[in-house]
ZAGUKE-372402 format. One record per residue (C-alpha): residue in three letters; x, y, z. Coordinates in Angstrom, 1 decimal. Layout:
N
+------+--------+--------+--------+
| rest |      u |      v |      w |
+------+--------+--------+--------+
|  Ala |      X |      Y |      Z |
...
+------+--------+--------+--------+
//
This chain:
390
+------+--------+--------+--------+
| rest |      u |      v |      w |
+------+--------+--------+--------+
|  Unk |   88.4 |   81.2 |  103.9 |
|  Unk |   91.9 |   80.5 |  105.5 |
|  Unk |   93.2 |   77.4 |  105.9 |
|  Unk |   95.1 |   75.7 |  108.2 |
|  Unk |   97.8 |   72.2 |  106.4 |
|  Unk |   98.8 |   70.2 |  108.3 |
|  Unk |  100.9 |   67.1 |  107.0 |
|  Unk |  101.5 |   63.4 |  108.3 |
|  Unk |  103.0 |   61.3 |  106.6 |
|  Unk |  102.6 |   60.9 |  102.8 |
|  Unk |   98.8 |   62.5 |  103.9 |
|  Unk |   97.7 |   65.9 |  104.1 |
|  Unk |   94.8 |   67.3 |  106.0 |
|  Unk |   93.2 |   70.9 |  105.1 |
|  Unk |   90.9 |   72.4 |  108.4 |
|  Unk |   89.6 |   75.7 |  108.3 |
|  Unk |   91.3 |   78.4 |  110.5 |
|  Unk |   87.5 |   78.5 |  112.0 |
|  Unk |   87.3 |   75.0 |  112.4 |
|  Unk |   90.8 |   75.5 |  114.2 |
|  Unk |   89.6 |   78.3 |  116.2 |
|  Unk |   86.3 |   76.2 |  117.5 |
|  Unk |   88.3 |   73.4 |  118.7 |
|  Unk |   90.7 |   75.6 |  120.2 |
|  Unk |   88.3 |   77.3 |  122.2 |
|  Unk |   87.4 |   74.2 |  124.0 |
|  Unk |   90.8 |   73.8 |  125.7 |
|  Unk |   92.2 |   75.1 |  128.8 |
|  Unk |   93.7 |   78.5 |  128.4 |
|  Unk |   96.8 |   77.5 |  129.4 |
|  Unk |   97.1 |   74.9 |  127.0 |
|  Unk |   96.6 |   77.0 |  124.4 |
|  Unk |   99.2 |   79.7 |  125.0 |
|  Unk |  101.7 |   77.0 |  125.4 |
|  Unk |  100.5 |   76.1 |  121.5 |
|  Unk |  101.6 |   79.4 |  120.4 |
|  Unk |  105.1 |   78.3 |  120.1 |
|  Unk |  104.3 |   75.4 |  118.0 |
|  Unk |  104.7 |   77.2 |  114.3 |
|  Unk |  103.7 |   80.8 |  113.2 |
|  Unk |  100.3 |   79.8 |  111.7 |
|  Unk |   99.7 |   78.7 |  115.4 |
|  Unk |  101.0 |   82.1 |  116.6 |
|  Unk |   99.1 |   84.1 |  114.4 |
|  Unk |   96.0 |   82.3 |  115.7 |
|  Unk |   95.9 |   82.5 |  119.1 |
|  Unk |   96.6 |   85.9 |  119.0 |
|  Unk |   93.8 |   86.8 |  116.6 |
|  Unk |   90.7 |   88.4 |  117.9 |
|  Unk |   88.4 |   85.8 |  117.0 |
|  Unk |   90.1 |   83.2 |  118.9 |
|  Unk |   90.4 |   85.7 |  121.8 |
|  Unk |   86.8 |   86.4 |  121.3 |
|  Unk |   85.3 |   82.8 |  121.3 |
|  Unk |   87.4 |   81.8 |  124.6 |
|  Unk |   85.8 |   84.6 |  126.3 |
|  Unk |   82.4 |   84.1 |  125.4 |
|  Unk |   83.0 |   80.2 |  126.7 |
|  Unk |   85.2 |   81.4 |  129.9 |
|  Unk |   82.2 |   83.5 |  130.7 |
|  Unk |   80.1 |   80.7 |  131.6 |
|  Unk |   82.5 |   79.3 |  134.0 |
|  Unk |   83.5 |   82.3 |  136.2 |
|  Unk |   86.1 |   81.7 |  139.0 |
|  Unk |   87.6 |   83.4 |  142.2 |
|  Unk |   90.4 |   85.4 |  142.0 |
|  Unk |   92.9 |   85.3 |  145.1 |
|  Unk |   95.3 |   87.4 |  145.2 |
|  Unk |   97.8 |   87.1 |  148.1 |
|  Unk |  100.4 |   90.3 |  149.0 |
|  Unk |  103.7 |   89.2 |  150.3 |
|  Unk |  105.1 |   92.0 |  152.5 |
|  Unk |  108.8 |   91.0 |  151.5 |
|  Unk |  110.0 |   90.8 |  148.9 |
|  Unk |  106.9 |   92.7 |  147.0 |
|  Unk |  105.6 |   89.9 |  145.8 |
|  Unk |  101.9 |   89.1 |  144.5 |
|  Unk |  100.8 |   85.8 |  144.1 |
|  Unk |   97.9 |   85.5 |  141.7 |
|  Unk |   95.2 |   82.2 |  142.6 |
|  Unk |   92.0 |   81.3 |  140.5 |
|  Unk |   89.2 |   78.8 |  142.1 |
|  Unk |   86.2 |   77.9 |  140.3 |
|  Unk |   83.0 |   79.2 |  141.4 |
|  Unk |   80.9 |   76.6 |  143.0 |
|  Unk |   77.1 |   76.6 |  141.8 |
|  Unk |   74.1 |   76.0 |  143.8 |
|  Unk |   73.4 |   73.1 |  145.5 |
|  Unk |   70.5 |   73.2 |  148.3 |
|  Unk |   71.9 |   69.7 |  149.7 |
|  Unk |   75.3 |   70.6 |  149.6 |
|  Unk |   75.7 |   73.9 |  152.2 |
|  Unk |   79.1 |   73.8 |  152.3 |
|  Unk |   82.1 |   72.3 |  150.0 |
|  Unk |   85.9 |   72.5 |  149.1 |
|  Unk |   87.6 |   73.5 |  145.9 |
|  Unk |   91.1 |   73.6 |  145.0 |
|  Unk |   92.9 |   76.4 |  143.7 |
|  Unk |   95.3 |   76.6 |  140.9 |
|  Unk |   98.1 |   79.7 |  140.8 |
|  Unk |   98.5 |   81.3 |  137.4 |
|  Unk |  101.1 |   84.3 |  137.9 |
|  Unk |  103.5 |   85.3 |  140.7 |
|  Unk |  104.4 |   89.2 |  140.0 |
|  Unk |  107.6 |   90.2 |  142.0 |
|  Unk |  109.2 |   93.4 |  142.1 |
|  Unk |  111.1 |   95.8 |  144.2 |
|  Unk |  107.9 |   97.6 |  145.6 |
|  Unk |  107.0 |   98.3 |  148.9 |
|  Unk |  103.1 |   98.4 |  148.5 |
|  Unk |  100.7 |   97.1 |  146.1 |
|  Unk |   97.0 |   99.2 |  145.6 |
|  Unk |   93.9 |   97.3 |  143.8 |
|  Unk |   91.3 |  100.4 |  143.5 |
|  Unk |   88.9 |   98.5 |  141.1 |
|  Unk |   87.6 |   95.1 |  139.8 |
|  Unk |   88.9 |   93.2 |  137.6 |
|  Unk |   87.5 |   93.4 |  133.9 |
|  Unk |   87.0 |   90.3 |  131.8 |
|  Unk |   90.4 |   88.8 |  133.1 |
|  Unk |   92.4 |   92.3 |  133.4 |
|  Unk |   93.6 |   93.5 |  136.5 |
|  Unk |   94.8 |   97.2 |  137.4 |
|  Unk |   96.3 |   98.2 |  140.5 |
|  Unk |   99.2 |  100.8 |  141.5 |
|  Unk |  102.0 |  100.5 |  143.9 |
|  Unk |  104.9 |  102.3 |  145.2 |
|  Unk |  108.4 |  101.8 |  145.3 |
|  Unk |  111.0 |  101.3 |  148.3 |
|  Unk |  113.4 |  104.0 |  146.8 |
|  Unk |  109.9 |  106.7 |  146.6 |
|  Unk |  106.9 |  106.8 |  148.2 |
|  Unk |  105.0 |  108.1 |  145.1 |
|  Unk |  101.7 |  106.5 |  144.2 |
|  Unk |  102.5 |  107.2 |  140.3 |
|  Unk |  103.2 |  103.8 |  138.7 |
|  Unk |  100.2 |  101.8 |  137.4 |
|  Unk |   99.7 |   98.5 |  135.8 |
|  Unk |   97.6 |   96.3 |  133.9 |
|  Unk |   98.3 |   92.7 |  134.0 |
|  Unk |   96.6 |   89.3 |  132.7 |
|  Unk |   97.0 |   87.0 |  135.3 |
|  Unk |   96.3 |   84.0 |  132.3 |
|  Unk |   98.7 |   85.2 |  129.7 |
|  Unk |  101.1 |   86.5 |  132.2 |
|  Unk |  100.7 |   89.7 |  130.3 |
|  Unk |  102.1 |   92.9 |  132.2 |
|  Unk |  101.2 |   96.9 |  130.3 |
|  Unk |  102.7 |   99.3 |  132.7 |
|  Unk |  101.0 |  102.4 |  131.4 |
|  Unk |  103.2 |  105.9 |  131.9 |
|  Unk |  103.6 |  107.5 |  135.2 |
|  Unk |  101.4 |  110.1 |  135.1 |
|  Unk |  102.5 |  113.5 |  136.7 |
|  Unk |  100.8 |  116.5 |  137.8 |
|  Unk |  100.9 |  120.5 |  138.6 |
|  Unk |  100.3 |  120.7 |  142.5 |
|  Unk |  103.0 |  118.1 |  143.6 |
|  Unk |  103.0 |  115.0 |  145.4 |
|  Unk |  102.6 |  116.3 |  148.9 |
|  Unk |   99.0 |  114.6 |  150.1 |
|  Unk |   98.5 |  113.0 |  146.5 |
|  Unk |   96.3 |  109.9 |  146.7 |
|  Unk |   95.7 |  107.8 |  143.4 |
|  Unk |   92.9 |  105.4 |  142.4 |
|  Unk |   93.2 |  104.0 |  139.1 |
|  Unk |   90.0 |  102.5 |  137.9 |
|  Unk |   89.5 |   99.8 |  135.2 |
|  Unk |   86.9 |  100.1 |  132.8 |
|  Unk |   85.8 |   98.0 |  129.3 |
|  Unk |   84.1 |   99.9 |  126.3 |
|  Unk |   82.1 |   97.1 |  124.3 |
|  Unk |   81.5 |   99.4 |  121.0 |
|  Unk |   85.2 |  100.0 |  120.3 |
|  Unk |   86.7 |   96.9 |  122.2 |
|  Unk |   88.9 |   99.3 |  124.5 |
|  Unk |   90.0 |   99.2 |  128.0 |
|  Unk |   90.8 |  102.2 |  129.4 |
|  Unk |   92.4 |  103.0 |  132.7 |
|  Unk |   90.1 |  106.1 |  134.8 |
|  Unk |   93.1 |  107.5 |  137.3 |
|  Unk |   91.4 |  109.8 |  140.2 |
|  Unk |   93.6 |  111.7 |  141.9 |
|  Unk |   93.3 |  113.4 |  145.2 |
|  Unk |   95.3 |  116.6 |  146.8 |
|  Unk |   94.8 |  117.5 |  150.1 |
|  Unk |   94.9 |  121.1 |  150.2 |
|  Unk |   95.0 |  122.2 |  154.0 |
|  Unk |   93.0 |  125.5 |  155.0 |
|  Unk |   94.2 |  125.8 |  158.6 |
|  Unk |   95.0 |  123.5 |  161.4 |
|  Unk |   92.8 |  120.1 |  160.6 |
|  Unk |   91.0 |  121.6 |  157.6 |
|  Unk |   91.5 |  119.5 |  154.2 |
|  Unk |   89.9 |  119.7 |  151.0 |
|  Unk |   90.5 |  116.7 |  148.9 |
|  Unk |   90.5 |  118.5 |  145.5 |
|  Unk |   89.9 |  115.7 |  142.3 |
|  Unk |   91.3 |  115.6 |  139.2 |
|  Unk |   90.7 |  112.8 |  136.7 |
|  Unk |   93.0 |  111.0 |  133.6 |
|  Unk |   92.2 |  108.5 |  131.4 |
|  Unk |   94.4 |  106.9 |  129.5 |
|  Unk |   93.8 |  103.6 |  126.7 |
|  Unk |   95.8 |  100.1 |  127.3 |
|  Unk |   97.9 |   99.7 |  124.9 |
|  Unk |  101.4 |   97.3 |  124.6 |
|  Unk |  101.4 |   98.2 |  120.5 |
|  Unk |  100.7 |  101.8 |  120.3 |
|  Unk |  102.0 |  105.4 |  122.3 |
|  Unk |  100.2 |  105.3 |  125.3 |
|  Unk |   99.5 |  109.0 |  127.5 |
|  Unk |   97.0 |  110.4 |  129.7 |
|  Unk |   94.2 |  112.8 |  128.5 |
|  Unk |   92.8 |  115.0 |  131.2 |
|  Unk |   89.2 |  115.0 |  131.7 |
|  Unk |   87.4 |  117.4 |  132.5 |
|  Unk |   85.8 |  117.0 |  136.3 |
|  Unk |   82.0 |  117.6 |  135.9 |
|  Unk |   80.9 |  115.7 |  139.2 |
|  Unk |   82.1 |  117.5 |  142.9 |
|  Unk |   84.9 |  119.7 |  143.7 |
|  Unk |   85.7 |  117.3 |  146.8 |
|  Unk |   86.3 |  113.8 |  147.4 |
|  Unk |   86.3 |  113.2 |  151.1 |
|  Unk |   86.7 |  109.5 |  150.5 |
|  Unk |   86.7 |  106.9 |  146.7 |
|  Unk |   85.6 |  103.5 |  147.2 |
|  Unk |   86.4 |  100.4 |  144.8 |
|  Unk |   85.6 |  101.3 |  141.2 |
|  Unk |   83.2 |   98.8 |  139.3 |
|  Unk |   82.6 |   98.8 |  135.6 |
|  Unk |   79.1 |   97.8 |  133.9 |
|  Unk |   78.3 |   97.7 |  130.3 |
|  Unk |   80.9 |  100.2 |  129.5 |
|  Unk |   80.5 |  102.5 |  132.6 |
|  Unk |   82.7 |  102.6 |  135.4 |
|  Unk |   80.8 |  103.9 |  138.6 |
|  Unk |   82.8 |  104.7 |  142.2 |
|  Unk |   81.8 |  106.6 |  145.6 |
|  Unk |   83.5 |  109.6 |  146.3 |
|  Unk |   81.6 |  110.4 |  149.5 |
|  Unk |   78.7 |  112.5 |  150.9 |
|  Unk |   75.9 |  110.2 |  149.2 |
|  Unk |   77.7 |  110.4 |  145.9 |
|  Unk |   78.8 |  108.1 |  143.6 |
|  Unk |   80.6 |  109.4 |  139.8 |
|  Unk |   80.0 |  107.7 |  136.7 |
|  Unk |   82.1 |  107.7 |  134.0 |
|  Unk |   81.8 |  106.6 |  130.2 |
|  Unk |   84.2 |  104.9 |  129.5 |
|  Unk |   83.5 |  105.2 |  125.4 |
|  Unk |   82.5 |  109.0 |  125.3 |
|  Unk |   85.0 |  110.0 |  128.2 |
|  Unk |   82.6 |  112.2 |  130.3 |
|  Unk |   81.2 |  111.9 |  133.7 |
|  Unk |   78.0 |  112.6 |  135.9 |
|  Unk |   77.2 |  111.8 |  139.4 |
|  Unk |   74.6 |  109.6 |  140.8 |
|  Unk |   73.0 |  110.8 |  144.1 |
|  Unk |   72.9 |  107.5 |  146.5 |
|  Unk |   70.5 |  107.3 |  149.7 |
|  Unk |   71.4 |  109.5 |  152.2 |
|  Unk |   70.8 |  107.1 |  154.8 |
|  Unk |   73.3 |  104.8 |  153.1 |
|  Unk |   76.8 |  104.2 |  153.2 |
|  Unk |   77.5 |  102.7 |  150.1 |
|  Unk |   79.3 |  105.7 |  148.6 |
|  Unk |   82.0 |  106.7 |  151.6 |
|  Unk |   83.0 |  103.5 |  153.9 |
|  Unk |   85.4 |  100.6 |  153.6 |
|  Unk |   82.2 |   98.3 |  154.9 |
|  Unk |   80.5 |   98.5 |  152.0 |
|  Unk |   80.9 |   97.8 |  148.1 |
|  Unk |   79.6 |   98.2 |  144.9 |
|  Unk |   77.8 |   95.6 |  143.1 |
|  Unk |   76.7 |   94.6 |  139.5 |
|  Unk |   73.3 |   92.9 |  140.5 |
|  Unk |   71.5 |   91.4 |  137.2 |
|  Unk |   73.1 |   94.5 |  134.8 |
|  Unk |   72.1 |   97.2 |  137.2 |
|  Unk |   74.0 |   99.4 |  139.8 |
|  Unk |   73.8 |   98.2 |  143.3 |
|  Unk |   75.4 |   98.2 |  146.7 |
|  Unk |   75.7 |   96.2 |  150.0 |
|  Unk |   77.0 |   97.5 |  153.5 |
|  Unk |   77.8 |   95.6 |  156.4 |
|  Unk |   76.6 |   96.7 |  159.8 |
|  Unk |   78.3 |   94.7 |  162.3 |
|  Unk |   77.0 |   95.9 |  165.1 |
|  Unk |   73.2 |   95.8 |  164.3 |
|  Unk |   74.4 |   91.7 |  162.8 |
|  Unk |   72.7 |   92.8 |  159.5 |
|  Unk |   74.0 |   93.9 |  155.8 |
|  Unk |   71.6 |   96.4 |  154.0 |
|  Unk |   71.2 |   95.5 |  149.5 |
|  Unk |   70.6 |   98.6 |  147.8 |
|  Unk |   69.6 |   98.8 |  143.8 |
|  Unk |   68.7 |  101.7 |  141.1 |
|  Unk |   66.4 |  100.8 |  140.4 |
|  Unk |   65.8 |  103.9 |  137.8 |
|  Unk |   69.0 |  105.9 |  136.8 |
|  Unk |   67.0 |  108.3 |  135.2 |
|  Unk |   65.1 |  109.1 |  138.4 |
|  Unk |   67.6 |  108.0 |  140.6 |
|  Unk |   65.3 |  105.8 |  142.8 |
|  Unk |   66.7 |  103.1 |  145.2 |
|  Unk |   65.4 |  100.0 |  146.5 |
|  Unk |   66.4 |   98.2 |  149.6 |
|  Unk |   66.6 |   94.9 |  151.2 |
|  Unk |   68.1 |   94.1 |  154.6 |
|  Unk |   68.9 |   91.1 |  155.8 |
|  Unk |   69.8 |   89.3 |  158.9 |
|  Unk |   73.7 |   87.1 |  159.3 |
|  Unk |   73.8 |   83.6 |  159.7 |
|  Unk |   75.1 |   82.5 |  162.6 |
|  Unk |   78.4 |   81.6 |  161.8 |
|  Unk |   79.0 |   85.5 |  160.7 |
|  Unk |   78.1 |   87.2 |  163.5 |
|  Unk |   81.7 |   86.0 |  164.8 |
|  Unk |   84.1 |   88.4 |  162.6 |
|  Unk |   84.0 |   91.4 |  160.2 |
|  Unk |   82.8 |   91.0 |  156.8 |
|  Unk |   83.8 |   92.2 |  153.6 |
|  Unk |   82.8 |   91.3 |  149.9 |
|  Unk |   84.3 |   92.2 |  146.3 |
|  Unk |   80.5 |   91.5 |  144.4 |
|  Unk |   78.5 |   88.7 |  143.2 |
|  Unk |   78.5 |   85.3 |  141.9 |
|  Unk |   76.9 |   84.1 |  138.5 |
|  Unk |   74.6 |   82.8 |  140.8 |
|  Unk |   73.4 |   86.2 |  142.1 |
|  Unk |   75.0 |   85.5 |  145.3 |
|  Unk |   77.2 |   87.8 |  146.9 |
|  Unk |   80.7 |   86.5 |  147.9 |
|  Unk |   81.7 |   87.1 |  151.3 |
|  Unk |   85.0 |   86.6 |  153.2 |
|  Unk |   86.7 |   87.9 |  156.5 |
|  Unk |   88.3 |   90.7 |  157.0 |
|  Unk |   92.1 |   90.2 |  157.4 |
|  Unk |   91.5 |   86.7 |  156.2 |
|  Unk |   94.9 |   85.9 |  156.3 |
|  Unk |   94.4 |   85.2 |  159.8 |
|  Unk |   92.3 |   82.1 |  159.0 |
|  Unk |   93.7 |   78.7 |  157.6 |
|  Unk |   92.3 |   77.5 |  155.6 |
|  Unk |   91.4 |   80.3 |  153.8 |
|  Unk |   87.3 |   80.0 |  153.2 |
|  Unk |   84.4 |   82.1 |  151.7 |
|  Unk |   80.6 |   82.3 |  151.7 |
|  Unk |   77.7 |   83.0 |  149.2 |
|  Unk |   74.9 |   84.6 |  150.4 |
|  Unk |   71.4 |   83.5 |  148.4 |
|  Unk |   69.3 |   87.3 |  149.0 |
|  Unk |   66.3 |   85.2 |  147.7 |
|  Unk |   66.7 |   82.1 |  149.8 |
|  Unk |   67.9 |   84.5 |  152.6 |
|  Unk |   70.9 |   81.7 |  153.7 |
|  Unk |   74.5 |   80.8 |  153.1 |
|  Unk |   76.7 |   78.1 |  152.1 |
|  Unk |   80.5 |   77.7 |  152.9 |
|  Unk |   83.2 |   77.4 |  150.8 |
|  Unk |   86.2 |   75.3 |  153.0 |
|  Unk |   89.1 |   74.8 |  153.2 |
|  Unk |   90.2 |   76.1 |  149.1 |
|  Unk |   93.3 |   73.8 |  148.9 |
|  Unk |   96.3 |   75.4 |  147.2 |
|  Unk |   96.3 |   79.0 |  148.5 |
|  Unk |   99.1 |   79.3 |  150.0 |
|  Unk |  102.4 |   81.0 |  150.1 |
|  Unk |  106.1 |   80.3 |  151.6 |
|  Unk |  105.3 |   82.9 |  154.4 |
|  Unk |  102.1 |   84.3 |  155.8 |
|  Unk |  100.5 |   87.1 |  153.3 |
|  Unk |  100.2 |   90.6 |  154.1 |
|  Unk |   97.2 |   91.2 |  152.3 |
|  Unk |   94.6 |   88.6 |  150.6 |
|  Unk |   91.8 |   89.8 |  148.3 |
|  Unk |   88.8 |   87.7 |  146.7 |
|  Unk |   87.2 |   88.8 |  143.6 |
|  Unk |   84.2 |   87.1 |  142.4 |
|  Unk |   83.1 |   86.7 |  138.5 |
|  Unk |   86.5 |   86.5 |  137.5 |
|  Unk |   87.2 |   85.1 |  133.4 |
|  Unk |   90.0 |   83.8 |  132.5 |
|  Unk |   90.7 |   85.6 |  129.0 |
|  Unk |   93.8 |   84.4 |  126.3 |
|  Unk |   94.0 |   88.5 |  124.9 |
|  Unk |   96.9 |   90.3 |  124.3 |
|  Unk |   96.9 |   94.2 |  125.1 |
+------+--------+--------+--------+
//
């Protein structure tokens, strides 16, 4: 077993590197990337797997928010993380104070997030001031500070009418994240005709090795009329691409298949709706502001593709403003915030309890803020902070 010495005075103490790696664990993460400059027995530590490993497995029993707040100009993004609150029935509505870990500036005009962030990775594309080609995509770690740009991936039908959606996804057996990019061409037919014709990349995340795109081969539909927010679960990333369909892919084997949703849902082809991990399985929630009521759907069997569904009536205080959510908590609630938030100081959010059928507020989360109003502000739910290196 290795062995960490460490010497004080005319004493020396031997601790097991496991020993080393238990205690470790127990700190905040930013504590111990700051330790990594300490010697290179420290280095080679914290950037071992098992270190990497244990943290997560702790971090994922103490999920936060992630906030993410878009600065028009300069291109600036602003990264936030707020603990998640848990449950308390005599408590419906409390405060929590943010902390920022990462501020990511650079000369881009636009910044894209298509997908959720896994285990503490985020992806997301954007597009430069000098171009307005959506063909640069990143992967950062908003806790290391960590940045992969992966290559700019190119095509054969030009750029005219290209849209891309990179999607983040985790496989568990080979401890890989992988980037899914869909791309869509509008192909025009005549005068308001369009076919939005997919094709599909994947390409590993890599900062050590040669990183390139692999074409896969599109077994789902020939047309995407519309791709919502990708989610991944246990090593499957799933997305809606429109006309009650959503496309799975595995992210390990690299193939895809398409689930059929509800036709009388939405969950697969609006912005008022997302896709949800609900206790492992697939589900989705959509917002119907006009009828003052959101709509749970679950698979309830992939095999036979059935759905279940739950509606349920807004509190009160929601039927005020438009809604939109990211996913759930650890709690099982789902997260909900205003649309356009950054409209609304102090910035605030709400779980909804499906069981209990109620809400509680979280105010006024102290420490959001910017030296000029945000463009854009996104809340993801079930975020973990993670201390790996791509």
């Amino acid at each position: 077993m290795e062995q960490l010495v460490a010497h004080g005075g005319n004493s020396t103490t031997t601790l097991p590197v496991d020993i080393i790696i238990e205690i470790l664990s127990l700190l905040p993460a930013k504590s111990i990337i700051r330790f990594q400059s300490v010697s290179k027995e420290w280095f080679s530590i914290i950037r071992s797997k098992d270190l990497a490993d244990t943290f997560l497995t702790r971090s994922k029993t103490r999920p936060h928010l992630l906030v993410v707040l878009e600065l028009f100009s300069p291109g600036k993004l602003h990264w936030f993380s707020v603990p998640e609150h848990k449950d308390n029935s005599n408590d419906k509505t409390s405060r929590a104070i943010s902390r920022q870990d990462m501020t990511h500036s650079t000369d881009v005009y636009y910044y894209f997030f298509s997908s959720l962030p896994v285990n503490g990775f985020v992806c997301f594309t954007h597009t430069f001031y000098s171009t307005s080609l959506w063909n640069s995509i990143t992967v950062c770690n908003p806790i290391t500070r960590q940045t992969v740009k992966l290559p700019d991936i190119g095509n054969n039908i030009g750029n005219k009418g290209r849209k891309v959606y990179p999607l983040l996804g985790y496989d568990p057996e080979e401890d890989q994240y992988k980037v899914l990019c869909v791309m869509t061409y509008t192909i025009s037919y005549g005068v308001d005709q369009g076919h939005n014709q997919p094709e599909h990349y994947v390409c590993t995340v890599s900062s050590s090795e040669k990183q390139e795109w692999r074409n896969i081969e599109n077994t789902t539909v020939d047309n995407y009329p519309y791709v919502s927010q990708g989610i991944c679960i246990d090593g499957a990333i799933y997305y809606g691409v429109g006309q009650s369909n959503i496309a799975r892919f595995d992210v390990r084997f690299e193939n895809m298949e398409l689930i059929k949703a509800p036709k009388e849902s939405n969950i697969s082809r609006t912005c008022y709706s997302t896709l949800v991990n609900y206790n492992g399985r697939l589900g989705g929630v959509e917002f119907h502001n006009y009828k003052q009521e959101m709509t749970l759907w679950i698979l309830e069997d992939f095999e036979k593709q059935e759905w279940s569904r739950k509606t349920f009536k807004y509190p009160c205080e929601w039927k005020r403003f438009r809604l939109e959510s990211k996913g759930l908590i650890h709690t099982g609630e789902l997260m909900v915030f205003r649309r356009s938030p950054y409209k609304t100081k102090p910035f605030c959010a709400y779980y909804y309890d499906f069981n209990k059928e109620s809400a509680r507020k979280v105010d006024q989360i102290g420490g959001v803020e910017t030296e000029e109003p945000p463009e854009t502000r996104l809340c993801y739910p079930g975020y973990v902070e993670n201390i790996r290196f791509l």
